[in-house]
C-alpha positions in Angstrom: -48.6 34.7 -26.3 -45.3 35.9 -24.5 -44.2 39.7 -24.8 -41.2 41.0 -26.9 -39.6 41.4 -23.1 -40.7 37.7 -22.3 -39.0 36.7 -25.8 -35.7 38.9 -24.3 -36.0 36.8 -21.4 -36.6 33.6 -22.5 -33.5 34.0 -25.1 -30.8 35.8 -22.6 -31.5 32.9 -19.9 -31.1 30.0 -22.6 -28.3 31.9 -23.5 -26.4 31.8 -19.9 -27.9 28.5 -19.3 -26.3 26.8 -22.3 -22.7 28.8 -21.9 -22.5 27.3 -18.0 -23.5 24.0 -19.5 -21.1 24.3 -22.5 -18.3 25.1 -20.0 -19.1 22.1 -18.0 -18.7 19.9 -20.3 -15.6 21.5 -21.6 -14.4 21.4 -18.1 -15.4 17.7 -17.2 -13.3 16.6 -20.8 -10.2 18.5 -20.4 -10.1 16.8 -16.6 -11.2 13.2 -17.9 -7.7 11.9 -17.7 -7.5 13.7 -14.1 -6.5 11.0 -11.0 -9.7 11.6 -8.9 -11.5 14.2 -10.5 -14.9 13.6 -11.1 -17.7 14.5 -13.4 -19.7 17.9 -12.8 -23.3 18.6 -13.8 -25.8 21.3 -14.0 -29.6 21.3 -13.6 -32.1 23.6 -15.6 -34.7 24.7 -13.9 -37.5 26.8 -15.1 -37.8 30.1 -13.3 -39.9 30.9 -10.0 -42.5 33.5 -10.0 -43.7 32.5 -13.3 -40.9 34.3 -15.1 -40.0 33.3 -18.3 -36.8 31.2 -19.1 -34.7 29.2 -17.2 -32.5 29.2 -14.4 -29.2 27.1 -13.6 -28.6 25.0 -10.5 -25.1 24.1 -9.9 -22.4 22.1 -10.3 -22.7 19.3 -8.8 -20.0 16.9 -8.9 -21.1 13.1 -9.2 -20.2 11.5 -6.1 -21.3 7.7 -4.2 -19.8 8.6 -0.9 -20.6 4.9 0.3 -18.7 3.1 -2.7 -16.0 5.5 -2.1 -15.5 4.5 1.5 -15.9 0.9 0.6 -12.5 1.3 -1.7 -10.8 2.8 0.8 -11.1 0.3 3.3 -10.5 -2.0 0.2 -7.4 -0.3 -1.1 -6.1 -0.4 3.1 -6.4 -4.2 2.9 -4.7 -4.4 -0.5 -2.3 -1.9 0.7 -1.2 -4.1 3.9 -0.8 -7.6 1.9 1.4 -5.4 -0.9 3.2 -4.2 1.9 3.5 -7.9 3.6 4.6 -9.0 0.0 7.2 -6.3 -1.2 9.1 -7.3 2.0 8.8 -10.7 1.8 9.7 -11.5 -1.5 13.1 -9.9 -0.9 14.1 -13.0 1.7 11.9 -15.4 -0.4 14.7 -16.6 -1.9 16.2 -17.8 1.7 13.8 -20.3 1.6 12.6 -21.1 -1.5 14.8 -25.2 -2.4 12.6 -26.6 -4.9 15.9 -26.1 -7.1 17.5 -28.3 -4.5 19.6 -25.5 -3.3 19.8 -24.5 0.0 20.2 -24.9 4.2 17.7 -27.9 4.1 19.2 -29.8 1.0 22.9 -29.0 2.3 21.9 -30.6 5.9 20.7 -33.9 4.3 24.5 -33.5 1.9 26.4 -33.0 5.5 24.6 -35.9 7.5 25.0 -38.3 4.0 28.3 -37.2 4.3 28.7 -38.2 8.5 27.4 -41.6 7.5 29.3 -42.5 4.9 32.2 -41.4 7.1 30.9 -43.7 9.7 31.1 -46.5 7.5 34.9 -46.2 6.4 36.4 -44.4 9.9 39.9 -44.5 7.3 38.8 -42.9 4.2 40.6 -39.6 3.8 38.0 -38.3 1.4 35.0 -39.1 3.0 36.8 -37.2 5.9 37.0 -34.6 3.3 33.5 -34.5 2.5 32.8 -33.9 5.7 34.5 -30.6 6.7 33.5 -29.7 3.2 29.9 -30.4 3.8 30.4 -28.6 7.1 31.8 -25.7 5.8 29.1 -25.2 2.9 26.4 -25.3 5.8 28.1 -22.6 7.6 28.3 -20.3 4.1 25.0 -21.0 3.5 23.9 -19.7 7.0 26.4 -16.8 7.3 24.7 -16.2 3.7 20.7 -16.1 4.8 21.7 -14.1 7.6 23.0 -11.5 5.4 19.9 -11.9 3.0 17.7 -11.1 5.8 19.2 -8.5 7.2 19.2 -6.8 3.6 15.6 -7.8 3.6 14.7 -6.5 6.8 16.8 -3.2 6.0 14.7 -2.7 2.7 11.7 -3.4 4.6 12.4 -0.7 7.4 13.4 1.9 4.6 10.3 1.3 2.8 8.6 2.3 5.7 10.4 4.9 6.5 9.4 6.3 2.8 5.7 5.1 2.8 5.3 7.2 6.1 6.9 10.2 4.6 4.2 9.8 1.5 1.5 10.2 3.9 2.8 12.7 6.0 2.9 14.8 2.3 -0.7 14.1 1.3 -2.0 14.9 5.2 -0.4 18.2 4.7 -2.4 18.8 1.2 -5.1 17.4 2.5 -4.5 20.0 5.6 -4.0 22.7 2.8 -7.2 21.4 0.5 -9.5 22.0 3.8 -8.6 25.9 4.3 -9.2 26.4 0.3 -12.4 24.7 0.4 -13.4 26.1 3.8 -13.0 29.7 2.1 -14.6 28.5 -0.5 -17.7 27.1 0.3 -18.0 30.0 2.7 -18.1 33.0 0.4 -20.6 30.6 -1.6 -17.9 29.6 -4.6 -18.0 26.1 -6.5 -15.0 24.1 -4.9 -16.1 20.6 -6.7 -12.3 20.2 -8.1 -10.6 20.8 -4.7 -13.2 18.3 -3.3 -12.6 15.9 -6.0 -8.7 16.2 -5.1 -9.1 15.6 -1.9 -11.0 12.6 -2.0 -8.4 11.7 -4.1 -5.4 12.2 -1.6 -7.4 10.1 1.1 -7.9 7.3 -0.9 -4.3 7.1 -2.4 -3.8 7.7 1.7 -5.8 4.5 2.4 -4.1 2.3 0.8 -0.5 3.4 3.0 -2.4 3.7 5.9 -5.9 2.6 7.8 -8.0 6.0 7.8 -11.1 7.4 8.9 -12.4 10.4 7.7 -15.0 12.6 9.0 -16.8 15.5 7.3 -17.2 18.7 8.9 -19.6 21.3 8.6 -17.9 24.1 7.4 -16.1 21.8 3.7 -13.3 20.3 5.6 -12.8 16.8 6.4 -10.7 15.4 9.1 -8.3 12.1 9.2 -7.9 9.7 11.8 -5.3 6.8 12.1 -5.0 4.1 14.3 -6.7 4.3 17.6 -8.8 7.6 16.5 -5.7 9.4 16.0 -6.1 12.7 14.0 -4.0 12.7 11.6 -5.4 16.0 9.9 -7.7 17.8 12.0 -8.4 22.0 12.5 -4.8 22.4 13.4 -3.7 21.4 10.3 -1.4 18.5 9.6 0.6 16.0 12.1 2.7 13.5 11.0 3.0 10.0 11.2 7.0 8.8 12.4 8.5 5.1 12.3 10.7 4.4 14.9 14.2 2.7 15.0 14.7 -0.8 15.1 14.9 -2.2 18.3 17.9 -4.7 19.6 17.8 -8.3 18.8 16.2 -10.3 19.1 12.9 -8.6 19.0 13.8 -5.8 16.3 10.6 -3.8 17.0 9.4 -0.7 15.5 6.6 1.1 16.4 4.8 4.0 14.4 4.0 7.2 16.3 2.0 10.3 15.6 3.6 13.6 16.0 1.9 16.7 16.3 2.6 19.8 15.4 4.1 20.9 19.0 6.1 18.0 19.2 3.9 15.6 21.4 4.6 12.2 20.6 1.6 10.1 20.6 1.4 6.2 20.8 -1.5 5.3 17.6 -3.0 2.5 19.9 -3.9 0.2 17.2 -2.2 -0.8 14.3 -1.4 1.5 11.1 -2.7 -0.6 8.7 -1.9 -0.1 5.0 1.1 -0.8 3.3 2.9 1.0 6.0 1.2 -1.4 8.5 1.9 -4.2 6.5 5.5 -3.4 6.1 6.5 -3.0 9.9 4.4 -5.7 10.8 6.8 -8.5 8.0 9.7 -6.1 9.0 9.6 -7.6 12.7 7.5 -10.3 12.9 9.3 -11.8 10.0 12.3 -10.8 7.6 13.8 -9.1 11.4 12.4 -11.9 13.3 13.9 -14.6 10.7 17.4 -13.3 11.7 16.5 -14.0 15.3 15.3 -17.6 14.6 18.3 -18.1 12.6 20.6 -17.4 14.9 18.9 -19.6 17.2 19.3 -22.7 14.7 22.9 -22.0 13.7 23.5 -21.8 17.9 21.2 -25.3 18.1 23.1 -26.8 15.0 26.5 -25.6 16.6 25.8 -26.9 20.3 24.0 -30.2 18.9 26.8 -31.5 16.3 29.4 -30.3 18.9 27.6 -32.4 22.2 28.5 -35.8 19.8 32.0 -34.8 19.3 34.9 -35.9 21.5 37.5 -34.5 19.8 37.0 -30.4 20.4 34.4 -28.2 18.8 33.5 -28.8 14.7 31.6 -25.9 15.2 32.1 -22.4 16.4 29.0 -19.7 16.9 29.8 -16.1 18.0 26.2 -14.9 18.1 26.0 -13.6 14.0 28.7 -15.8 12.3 29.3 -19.9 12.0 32.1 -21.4 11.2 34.0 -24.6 11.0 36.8 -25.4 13.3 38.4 -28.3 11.8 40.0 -29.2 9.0 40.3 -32.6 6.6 43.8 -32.9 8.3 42.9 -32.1 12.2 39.3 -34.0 12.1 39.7 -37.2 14.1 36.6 -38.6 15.8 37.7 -41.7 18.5 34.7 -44.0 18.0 33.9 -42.7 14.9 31.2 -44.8 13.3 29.5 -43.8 16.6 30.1 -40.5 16.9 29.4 -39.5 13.1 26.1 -41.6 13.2 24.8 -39.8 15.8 25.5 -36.4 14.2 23.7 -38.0 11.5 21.2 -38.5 13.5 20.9 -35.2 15.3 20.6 -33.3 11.9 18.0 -35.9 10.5 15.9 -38.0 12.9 12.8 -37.3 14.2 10.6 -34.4 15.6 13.3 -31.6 16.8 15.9 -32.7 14.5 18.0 -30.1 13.1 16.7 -30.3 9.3 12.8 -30.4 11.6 13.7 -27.1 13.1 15.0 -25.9 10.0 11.6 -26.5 8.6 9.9 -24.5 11.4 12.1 -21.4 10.5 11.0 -22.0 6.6 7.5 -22.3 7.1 7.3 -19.0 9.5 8.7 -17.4 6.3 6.6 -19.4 4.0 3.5 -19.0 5.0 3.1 -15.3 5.4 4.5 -14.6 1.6 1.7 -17.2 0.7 -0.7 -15.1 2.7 0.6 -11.9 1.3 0.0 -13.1 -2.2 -3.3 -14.6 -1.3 -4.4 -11.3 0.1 -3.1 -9.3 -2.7 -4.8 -11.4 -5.4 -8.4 -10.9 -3.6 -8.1 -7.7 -2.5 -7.1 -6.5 -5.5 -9.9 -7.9 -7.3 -12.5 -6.5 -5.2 -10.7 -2.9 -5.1 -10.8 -3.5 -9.3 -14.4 -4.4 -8.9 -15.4 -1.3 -6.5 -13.3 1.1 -9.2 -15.1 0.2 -12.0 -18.6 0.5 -10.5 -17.5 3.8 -9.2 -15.9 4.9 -12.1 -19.0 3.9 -14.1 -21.1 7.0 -11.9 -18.3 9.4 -11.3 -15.6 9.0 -14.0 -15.7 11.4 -17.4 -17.3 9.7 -20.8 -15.8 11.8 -23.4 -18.6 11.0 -25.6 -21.1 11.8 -23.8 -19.4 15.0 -22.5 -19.0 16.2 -26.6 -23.0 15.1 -27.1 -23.5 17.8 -24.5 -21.0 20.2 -25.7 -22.9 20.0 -29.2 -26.2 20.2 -28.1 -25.7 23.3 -25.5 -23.9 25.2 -28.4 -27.1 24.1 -30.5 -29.0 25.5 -28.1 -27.0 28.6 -27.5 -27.7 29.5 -31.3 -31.6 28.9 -31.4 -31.6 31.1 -28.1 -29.3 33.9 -30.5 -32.0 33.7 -32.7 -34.9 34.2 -30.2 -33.1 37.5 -29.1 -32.7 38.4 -32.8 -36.0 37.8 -34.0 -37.1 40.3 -30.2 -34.9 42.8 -31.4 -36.2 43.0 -35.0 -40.1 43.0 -33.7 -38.7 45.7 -31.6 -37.3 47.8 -34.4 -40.9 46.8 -36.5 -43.3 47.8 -34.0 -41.0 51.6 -33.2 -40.8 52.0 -36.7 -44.5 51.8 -36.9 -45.2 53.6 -33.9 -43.1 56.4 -35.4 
């Protein structure tokens, strides 16, 4: 039979017990809407030593460390097609003609043009037609150039503010590591700064390929491309996208700068949507402009080889345009002449309309492989959040359960301290 002071016992440590696990609960539900925090526990254990009551162990925050690190290399692969596809789409237009609108529809409308010419040398409006065909080409280029080059200049600018995001989050992840270094030393709970930083390198995945590495004293350190430490014991270093190279290559390339000023190449790509970005700015929306400056000089030097007459085309290096006019176009030979710059636009492999394709399917192809990559990626990172989510995130009701049954519990252990202190008063009021 346990002693008044076992009863004392028993009731004051149900009594702290209960109040840490009420708090916790009241803690976990007023975070539940919290990006990245997640869910804290206690453990009751019964006393060592064969004391009476019960002791708490804790908080510990609910963690899967391997399903976390499987999203973030989830979220870096979603990250690089988003990035592929939010600078693609902006020059998708360029390219898109199932409307029948564009370079390729307006080449087949200048060489139907040429031959109809070629059939009636004399008819002044199918002369017409033909230095207006010629001069709708040339709008349509200067036109995609421009579209390109505003596509391109997005691009770069995104970049520019994806690698200032990370830059910000590196130096509160920098920031998070000293609080919970001090924290975790002097023996305090720093669960909710952990759960925050997580958090930031996650959100930081998805801009950028990490790697983290856990240290032993709470902080973790984060490595980009080639082992690159992004956040390490120094604190924070940044990550810096470089101007655009000349044409035709228009190359940028993504340093790390630390906090003296070194400049260091990454080594391997950035990955993320940072990655992704750079990588359509040059390879493709930049390089696009590249290509089409080489067609428009191809179109220009081909149309012009069949013309005896002078130049119907004129190519300074960014803008096309048409020399002639309806009233100073005359072609000796004509029928000739115009056929084969029907010809040159329209027959066979390396035609200009073939090479025109070329150019659309290098734009083509990686906005289908962008969106391909977006679509599955983002389904597995949906499927890796929910299962993680389902161990870590807050259930409200669950959290009020606990609430109810701690402050249940908190009352019964009231009244095994009230019912010791009135045996106490009974057995000195008999004694004296």
């Amino acid at each position: 039979m346990a002693t008044i002071n076992e009863l004392y016992g028993i009731g004051l440590s149900a009594l702290t017990a209960n109040k840490s696990l009420a708090a916790i609960a009241s803690q976990n539900i007023a975070n539940a809407d919290t990006p990245g925090y997640v869910r804290q526990s206690l453990a009751l254990t019964t006393r060592y030593l064969g004391l009476p009551g019960v002791d708490v162990e804790g908080p510990r925050a609910i963690r899967n460390p391997f399903l976390a690190g499987q999203l973030v290399d989830t979220l870096g692969r979603l990250g690089y097609h988003e990035g592929q596809q939010a600078a693609l789409t902006r020059i998708e237009g360029v390219v898109n003609e199932l409307d029948g609108n564009g370079i390729g529809p307006l080449l087949g409308d200048f060489a139907s043009a040429l031959d109809q010419w070629a059939a009636n040398p004399n008819d002044v409006d199918l002369k017409g037609s033909v230095i207006a065909g010629a001069e709708a080409l040339a709008s349509a280029i200067n036109g995609a150039r421009q579209q390109f080059l505003e596509g391109a200049d997005a691009a770069y600018d995104e970049a520019v503010g994806t690698a200032t995001e990370v830059n910000q989050m590196a130096e509160e992840i920098a920031s998070l590591n000293d609080q919970i270094r001090n924290l975790q030393g002097a023996g305090k709970n720093a669960n909710e700064l952990i759960s925050r930083r997580d958090y930031l390198v996650s959100e930081m995945g998805r801009l950028v390929d990490v790697d983290t590495v856990a240290q032993d004293d709470g902080s973790v350190y984060v490595f980009v491309g080639a082992g690159r430490a992004l956040v390490d014991e120094s604190g924070a270093s940044k990550l810096k996208v470089g101007d655009p190279g000349p044409a035709p290559g228009y190359a940028i390339e993504v340093t790390l700068e630390r906090a003296n000023g070194q400049s260091l190449s990454l080594g391997a790509p950035v990955g993320g949507r940072l990655g992704g970005l750079t990588e359509a700015y040059q390879d493709t929306a930049a390089g696009a402009v590249a290509q089409l400056d080489a067609f428009a000089q191809d179109l220009s030097d081909r149309i012009n080889a069949e013309y005896s007459a002078g130049d119907l085309f004129a190519f300074d290096g960014q803008t096309l345009t048409v020399v002639q006019d309806a009233s100073t176009l005359t072609i000796p030979a004509v029928g000739t002449e115009a056929s084969n710059m029907a010809d040159a636009i329209n027959v066979g492999n390396g035609s200009i309309l073939d090479n025109w394709q070329g150019l659309v399917n290098s734009v083509a192809s990686p906005i289908q492989a962008a969106n391909a990559g977006v679509a599955i990626e983002g389904a597995t990172a949906t499927q890796l959040e929910t299962i993680l989510l389902s161990e870590t995130a807050v259930s409200v009701d669950e959290e009020l359960i606990t609430l109810s049954q701690a402050n249940a519990a908190f009352e019964a252990a009231s009244e095994v301290i009230k019912v010791a202190g009135q045996l106490t008063t009974t057995i000195l009021n008999m004694v004296g």
